[in-house]
NUPANU-108193 format. One line per field, with one value per atom (N, C-alpha, C, O, CB): residue number from 1; z, x, y; atom name. Coordinates in pm, 1 decimal. Atoms other than C-alpha are relative to their C-alpha. Glycine has a CB too. Example, Ala and Ser with C-alpha at 12.3 -4.5 7.8 and 13.67 -1.06 7.14 Angstrom:
// NUPANU-108193
num <- (1,1,1,1,1,2,2,2,2,2)
up <- (0.0,780.0,0.0,66.5,124.6,-6.0,714.0,73.0,89.9,-141.5)
east <- (89.0,1230.0,90.0,193.6,-99.2,-82.0,1367.0,-77.0,-26.1,41.4)
north <- (-119.0,-450.0,120.0,118.1,2.7,-119.0,-106.0,109.0,219.8,46.2)
atome <- (N,CA,C,O,CB,N,CA,C,O,CB)
END
This chain:
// NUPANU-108193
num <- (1,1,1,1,1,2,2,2,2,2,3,3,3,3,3,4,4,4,4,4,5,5,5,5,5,6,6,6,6,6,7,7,7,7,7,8,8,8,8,8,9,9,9,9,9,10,10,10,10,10,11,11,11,11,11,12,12,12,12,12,13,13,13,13,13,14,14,14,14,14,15,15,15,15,15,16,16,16,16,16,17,17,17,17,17,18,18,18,18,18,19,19,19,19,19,20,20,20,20,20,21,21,21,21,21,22,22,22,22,22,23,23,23,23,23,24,24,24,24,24,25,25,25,25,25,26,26,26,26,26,27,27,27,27,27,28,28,28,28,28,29,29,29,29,29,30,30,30,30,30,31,31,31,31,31,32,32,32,32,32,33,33,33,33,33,34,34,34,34,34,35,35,35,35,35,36,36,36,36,36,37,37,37,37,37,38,38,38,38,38,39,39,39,39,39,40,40,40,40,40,41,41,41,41,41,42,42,42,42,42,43,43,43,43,43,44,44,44,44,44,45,45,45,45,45,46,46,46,46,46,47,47,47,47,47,48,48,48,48,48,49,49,49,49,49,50,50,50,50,50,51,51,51,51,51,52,52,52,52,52,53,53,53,53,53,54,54,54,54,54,55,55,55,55,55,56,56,56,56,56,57,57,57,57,57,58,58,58,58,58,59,59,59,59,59,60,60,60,60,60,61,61,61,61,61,62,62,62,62,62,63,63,63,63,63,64,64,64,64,64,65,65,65,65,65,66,66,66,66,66,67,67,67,67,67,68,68,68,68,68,69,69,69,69,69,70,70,70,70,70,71,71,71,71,71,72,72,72,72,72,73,73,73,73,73,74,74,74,74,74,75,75,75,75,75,76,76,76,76,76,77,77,77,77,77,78,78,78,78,78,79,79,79,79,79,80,80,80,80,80,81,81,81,81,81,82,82,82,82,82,83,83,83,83,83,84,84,84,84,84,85,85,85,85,85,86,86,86,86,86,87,87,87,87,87,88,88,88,88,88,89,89,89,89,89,90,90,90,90,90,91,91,91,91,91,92,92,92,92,92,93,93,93,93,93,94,94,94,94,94,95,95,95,95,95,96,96,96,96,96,97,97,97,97,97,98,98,98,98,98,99,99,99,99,99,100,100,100,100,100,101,101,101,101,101,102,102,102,102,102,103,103,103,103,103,104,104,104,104,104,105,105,105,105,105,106,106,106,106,106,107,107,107,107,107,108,108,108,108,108,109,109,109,109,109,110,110,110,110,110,111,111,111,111,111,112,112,112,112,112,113,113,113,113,113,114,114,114,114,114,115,115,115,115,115,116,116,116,116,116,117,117,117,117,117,118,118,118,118,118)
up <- (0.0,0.0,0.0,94.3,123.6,-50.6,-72.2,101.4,199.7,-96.9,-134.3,125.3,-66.0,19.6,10.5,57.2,-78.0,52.0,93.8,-148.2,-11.8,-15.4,198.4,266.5,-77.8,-168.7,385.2,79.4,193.3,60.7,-49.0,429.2,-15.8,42.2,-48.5,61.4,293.3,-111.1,-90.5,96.2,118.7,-51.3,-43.7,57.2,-77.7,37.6,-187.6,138.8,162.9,-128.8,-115.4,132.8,91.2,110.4,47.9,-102.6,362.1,-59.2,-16.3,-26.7,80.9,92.4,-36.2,-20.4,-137.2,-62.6,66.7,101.3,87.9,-5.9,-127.7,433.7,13.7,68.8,104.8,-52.8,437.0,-36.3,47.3,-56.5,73.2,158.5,28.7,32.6,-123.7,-63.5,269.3,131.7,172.5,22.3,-182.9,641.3,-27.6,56.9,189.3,30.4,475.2,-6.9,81.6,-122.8,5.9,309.8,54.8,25.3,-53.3,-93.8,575.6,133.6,184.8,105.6,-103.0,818.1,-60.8,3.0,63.1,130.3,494.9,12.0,46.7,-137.3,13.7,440.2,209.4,204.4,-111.8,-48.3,810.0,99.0,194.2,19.6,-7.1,829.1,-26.4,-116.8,-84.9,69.3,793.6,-65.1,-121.3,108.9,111.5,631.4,-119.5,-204.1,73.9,124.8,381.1,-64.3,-167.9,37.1,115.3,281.5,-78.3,-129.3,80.4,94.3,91.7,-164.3,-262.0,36.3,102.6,-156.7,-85.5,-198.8,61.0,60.0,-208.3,-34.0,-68.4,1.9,7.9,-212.7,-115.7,-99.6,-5.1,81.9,-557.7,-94.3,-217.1,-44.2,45.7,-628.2,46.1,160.5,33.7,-3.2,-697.5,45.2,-7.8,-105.4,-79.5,-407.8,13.9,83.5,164.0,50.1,-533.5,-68.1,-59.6,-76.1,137.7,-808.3,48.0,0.1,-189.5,-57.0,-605.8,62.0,50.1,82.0,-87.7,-364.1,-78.7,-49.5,75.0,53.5,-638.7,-73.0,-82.9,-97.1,64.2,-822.1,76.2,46.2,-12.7,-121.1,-497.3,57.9,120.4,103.1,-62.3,-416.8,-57.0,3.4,-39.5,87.9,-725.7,-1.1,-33.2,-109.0,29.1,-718.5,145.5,107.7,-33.6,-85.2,-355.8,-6.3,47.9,122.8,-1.9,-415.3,-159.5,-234.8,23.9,131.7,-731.4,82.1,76.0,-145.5,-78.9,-495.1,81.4,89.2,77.7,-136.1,-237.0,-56.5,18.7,89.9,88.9,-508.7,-10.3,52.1,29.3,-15.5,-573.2,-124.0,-187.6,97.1,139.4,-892.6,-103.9,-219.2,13.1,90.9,-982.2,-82.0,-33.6,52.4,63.0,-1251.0,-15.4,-58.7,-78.7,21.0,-1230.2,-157.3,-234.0,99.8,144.2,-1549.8,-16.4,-107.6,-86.7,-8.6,-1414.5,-25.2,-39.8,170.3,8.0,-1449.1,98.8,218.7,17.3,-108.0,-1307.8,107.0,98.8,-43.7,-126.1,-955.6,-22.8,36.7,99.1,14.3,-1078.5,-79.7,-58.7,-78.5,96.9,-1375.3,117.3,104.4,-159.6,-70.8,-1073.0,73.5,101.1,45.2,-72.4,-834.9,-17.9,56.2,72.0,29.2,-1031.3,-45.7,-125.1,-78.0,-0.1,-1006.4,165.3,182.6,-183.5,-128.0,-643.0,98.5,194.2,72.8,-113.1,-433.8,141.8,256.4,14.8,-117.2,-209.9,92.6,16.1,-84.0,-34.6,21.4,120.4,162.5,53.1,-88.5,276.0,74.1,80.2,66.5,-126.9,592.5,-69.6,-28.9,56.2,37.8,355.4,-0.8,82.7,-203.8,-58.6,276.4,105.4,118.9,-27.4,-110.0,579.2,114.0,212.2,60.5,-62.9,752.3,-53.6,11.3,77.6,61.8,488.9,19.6,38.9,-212.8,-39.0,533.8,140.2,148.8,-0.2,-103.8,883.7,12.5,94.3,88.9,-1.4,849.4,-63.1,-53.0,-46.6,108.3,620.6,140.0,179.4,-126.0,-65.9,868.7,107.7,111.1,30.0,-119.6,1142.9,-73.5,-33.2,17.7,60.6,944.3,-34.3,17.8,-216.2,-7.4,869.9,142.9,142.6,-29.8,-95.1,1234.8,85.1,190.3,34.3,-6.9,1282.3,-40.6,11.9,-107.9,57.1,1073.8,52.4,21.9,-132.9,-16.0,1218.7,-28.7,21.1,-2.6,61.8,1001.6,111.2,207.0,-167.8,-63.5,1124.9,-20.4,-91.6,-35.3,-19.2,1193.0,-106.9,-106.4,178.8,75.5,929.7,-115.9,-199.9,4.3,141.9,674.1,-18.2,-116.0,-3.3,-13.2,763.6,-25.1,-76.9,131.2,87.6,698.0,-129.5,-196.2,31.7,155.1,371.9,-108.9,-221.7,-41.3,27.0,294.6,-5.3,-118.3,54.8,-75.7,447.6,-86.8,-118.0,144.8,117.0,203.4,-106.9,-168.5,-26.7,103.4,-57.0,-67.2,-169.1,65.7,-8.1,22.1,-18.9,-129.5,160.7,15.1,118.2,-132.9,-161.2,116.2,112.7,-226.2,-100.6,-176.0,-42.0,40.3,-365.9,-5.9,-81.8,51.8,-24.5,-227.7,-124.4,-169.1,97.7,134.1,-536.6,-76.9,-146.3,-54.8,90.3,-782.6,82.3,0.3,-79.1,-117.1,-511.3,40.9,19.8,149.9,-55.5,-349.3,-145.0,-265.2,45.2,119.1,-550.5,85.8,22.1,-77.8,-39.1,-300.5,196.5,269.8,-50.1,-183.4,74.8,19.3,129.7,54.8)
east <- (85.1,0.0,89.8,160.4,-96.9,-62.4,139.2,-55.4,-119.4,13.3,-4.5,123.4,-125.5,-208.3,166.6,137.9,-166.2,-116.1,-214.7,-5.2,103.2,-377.1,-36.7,-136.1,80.4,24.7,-274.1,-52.0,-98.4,101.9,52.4,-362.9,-122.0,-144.9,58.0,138.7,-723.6,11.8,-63.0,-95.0,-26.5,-623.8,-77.3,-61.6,-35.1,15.2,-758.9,-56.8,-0.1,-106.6,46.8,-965.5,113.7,118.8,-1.2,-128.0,-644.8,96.4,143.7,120.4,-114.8,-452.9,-30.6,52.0,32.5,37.8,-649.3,-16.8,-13.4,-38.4,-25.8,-665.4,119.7,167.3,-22.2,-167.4,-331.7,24.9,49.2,129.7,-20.6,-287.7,-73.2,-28.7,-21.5,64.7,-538.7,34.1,14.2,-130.0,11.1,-440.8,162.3,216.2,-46.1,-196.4,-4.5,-25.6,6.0,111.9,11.6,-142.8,-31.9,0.0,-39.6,115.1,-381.8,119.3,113.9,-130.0,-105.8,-51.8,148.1,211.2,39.3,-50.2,177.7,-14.3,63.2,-94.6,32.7,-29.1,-8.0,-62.1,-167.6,44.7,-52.1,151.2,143.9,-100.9,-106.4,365.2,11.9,-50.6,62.0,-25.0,460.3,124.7,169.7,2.2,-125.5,772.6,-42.3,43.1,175.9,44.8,586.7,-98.9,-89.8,-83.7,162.1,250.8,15.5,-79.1,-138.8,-41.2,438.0,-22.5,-80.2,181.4,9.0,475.0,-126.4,-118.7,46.0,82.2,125.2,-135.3,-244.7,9.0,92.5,-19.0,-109.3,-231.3,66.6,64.5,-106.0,-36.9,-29.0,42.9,-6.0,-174.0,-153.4,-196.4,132.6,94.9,-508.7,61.3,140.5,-80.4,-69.7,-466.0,-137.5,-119.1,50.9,65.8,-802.9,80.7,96.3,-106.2,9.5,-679.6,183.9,213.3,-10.7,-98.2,-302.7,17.7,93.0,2.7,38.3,-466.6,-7.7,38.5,-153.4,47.8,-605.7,126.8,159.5,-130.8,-129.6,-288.4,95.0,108.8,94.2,-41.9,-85.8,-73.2,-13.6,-20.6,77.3,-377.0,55.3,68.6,-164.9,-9.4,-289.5,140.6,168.2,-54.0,-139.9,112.4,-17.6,-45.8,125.6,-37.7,131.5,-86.1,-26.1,-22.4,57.6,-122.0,78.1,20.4,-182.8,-56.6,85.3,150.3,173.4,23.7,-79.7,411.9,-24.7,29.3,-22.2,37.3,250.0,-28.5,-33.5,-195.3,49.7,159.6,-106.8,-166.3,19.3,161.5,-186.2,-8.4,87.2,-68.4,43.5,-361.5,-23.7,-66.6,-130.3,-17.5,-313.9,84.5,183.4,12.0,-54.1,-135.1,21.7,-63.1,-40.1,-38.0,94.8,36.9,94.6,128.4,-27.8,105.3,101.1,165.5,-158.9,-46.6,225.1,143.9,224.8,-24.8,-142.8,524.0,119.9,101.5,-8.8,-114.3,881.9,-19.5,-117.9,173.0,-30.1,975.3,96.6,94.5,45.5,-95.3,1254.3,-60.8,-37.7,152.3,60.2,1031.6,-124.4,-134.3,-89.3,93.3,723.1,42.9,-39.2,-51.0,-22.3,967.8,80.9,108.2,26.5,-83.7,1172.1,-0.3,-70.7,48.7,1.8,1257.8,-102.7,-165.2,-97.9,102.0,1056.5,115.0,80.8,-131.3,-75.6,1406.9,-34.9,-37.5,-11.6,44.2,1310.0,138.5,234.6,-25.2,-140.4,1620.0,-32.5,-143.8,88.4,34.0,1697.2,-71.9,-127.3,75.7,47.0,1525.4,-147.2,-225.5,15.7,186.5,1200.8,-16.4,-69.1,-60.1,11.2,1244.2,-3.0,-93.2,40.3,19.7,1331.0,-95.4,-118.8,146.5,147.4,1032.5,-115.5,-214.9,-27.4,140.0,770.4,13.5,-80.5,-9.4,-14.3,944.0,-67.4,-126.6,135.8,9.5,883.0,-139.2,-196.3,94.6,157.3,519.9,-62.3,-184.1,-58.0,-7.7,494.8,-7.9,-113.8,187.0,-52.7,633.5,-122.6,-215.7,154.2,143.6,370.9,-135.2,-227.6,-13.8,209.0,38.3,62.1,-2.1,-100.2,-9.1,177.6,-41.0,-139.4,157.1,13.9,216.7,-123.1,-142.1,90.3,123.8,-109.3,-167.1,-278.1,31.1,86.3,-299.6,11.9,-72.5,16.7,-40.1,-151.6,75.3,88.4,-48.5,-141.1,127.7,75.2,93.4,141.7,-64.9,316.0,150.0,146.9,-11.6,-134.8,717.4,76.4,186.0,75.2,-65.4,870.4,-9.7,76.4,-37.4,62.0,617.5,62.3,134.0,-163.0,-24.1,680.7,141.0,188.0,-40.3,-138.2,1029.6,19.0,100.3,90.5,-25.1,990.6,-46.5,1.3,-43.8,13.7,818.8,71.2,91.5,-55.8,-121.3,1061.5,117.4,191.3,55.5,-147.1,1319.3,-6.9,72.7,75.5,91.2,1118.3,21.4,76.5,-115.7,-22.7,1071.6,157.1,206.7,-55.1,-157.0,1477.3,35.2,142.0,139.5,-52.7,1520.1,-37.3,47.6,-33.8,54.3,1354.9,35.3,-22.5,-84.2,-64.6,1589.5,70.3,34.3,73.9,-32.2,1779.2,-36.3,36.4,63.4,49.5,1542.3,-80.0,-89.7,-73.4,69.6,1359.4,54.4,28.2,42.2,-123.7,1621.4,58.0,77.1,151.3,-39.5,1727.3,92.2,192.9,-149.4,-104.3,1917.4,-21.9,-99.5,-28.8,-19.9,2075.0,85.1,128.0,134.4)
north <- (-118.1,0.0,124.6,160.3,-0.2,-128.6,316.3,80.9,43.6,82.4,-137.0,664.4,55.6,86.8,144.2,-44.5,779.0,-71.5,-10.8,-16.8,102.8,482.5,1.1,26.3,-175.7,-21.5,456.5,99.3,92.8,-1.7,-133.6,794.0,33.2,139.4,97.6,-31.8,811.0,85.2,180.7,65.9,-26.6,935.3,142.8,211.4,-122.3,-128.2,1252.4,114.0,220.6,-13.6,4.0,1317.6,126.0,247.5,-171.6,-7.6,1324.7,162.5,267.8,-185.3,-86.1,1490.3,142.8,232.7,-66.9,-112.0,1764.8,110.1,232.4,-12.0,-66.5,1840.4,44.5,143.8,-73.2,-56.9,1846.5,117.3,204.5,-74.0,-121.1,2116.1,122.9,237.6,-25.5,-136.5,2336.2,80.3,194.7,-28.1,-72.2,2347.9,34.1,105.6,-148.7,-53.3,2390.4,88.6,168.0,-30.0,-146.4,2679.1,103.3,218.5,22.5,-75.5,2804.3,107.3,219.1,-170.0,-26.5,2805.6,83.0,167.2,-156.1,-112.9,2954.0,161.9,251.0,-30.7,-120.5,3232.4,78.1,188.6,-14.3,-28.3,3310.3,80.1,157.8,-95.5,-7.7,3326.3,167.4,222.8,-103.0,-157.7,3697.3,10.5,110.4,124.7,-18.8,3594.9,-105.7,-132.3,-47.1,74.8,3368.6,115.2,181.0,-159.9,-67.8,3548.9,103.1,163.0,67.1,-114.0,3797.6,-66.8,-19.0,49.2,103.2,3504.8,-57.4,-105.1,-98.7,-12.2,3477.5,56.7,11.9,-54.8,-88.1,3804.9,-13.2,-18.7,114.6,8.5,3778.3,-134.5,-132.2,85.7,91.4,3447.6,-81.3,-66.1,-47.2,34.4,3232.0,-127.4,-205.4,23.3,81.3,3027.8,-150.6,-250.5,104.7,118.5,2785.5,-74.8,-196.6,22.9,74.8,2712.3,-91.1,-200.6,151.7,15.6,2683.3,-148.0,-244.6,100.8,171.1,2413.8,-112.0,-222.3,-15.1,123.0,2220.4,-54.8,-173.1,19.7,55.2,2213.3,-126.5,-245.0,130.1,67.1,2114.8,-151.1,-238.8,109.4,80.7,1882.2,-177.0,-283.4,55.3,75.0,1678.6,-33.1,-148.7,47.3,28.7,1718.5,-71.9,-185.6,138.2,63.7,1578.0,-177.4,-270.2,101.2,115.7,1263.1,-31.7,-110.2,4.3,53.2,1213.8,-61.6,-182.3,145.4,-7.7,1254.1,-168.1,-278.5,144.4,132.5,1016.4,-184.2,-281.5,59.2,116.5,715.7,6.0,-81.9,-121.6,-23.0,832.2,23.9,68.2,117.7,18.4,810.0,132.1,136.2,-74.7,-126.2,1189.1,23.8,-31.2,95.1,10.9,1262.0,158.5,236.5,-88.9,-140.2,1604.0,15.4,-61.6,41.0,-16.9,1762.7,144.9,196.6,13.5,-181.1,2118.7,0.6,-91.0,88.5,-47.7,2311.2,-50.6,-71.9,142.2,72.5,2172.1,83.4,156.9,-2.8,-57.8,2322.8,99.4,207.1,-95.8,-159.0,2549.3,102.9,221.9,-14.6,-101.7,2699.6,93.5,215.5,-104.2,-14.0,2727.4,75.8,163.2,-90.7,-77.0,2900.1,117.4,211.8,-56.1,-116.8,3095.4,176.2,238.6,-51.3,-158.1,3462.6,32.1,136.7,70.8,-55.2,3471.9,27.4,97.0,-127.9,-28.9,3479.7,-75.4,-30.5,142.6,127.3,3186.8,9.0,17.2,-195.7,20.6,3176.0,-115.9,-147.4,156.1,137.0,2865.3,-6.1,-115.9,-52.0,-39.3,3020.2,-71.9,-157.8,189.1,0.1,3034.7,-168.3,-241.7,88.1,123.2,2709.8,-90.2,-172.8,-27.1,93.2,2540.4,68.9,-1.6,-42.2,19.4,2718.0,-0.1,32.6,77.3,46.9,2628.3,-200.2,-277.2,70.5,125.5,2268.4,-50.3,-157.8,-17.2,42.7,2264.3,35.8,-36.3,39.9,4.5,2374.1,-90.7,-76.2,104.9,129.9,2070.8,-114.7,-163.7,-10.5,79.8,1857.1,20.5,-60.0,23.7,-64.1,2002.7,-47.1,-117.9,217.7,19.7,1970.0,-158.5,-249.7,138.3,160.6,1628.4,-92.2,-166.2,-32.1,33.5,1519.1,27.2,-33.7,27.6,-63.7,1697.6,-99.5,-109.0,125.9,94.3,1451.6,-130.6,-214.8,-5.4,121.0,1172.0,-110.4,-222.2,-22.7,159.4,983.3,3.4,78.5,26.0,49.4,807.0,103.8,204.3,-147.4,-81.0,950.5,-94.3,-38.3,4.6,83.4,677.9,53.1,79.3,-124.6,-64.7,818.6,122.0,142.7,28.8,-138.4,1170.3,25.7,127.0,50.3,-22.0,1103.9,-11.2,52.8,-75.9,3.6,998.4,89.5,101.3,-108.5,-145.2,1300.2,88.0,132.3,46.4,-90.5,1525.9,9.9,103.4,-67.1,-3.9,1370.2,21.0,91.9,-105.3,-89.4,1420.1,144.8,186.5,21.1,-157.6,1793.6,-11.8,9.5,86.0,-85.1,1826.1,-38.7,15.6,-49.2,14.0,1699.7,115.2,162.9,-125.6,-100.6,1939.5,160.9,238.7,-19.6,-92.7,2241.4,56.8,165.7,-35.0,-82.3,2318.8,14.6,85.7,-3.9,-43.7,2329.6,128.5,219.8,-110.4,-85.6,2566.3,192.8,311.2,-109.5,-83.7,2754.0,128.9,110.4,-145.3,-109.1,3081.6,97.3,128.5,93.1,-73.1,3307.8,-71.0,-132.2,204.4,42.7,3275.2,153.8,187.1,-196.1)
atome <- (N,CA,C,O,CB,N,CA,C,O,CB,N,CA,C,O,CB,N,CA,C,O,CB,N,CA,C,O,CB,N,CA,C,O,CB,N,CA,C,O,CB,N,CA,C,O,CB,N,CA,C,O,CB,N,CA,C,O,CB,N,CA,C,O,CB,N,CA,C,O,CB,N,CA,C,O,CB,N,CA,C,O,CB,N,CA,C,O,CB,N,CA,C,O,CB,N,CA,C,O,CB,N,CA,C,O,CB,N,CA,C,O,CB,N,CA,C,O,CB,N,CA,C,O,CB,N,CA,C,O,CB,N,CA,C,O,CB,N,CA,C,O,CB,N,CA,C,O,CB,N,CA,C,O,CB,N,CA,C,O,CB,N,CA,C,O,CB,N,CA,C,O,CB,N,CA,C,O,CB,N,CA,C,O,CB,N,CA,C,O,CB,N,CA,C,O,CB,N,CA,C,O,CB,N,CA,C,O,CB,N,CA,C,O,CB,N,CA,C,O,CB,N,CA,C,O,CB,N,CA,C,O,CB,N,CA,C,O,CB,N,CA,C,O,CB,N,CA,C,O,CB,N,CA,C,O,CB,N,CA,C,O,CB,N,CA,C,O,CB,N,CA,C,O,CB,N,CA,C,O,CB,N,CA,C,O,CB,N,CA,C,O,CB,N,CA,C,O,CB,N,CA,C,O,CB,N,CA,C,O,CB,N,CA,C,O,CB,N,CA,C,O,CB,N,CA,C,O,CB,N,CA,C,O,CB,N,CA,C,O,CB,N,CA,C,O,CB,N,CA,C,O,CB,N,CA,C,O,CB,N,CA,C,O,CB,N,CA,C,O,CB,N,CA,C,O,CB,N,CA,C,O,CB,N,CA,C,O,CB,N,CA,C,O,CB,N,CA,C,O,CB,N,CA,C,O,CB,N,CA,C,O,CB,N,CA,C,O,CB,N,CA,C,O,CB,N,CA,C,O,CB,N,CA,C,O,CB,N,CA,C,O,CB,N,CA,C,O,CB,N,CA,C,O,CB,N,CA,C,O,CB,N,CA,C,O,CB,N,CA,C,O,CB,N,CA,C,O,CB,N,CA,C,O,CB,N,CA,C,O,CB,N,CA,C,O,CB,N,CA,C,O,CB,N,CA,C,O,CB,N,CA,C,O,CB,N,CA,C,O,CB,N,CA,C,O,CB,N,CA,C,O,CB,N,CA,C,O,CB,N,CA,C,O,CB,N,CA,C,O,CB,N,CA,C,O,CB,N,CA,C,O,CB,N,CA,C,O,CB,N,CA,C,O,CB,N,CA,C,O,CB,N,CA,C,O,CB,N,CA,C,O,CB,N,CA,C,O,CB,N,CA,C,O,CB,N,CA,C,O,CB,N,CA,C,O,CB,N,CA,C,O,CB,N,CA,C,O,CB,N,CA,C,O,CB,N,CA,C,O,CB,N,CA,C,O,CB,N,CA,C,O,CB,N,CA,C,O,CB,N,CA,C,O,CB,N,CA,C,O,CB,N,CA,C,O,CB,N,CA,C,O,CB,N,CA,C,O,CB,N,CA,C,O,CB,N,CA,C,O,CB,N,CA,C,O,CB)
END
């Protein structure tokens, strides 16, 4: 069983994304990031890349991660405290700490296409 499936699959995966962003936007060193941004249409995107991520039957079609973040000046801090709000609404829902790692590595893989200044 994958992580999609164990988790209650779109459901789960949803909650998750809504309550990342909910805690995102609520950052005063994040929500600058998505003043101007249609954050429906954001979720649903997200909704679909992480149950694609997780082994779930979505199928991402969107833009890479460096084309998606580039020119915004992301620097490590941002990252590693949108990571760790990640990590929180995870433990929040209830995975397990095994899962949540494999997430986690996931995300840290994800740093240099991401990452743009320090």
């Amino acid at each position: 069983m994958n992580l999609f499936e164990k988790y209650g699959g779109f459901a789960t995966v949803s909650t998750i994304v809504r309550q990342f962003y909910k805690d995102v936007i609520a950052s005063p060193s994040l929500k600058s990031y998505f003043e101007h941004v249609d954050m429906e249409n954001l979720i649903d995107h997200q909704t679909k890349f992480i149950s694609h991520v997780l082994g779930g039957p979505a199928e991402y079609t969107g833009r890479t991660l460096d084309v998606s973040h580039r020119g915004l000046k992301i620097t490590n801090a941002h990252f590693d405290e949108v990571a760790e709000i990640l990590q929180d609404v995870l433990e929040d829902v209830g995975m397990e700490d095994e899962d949540i790692e494999t997430v986690m590595g996931i995300v840290a893989s994800t740093r240099s296409a991401i990452v743009e200044e320090d």
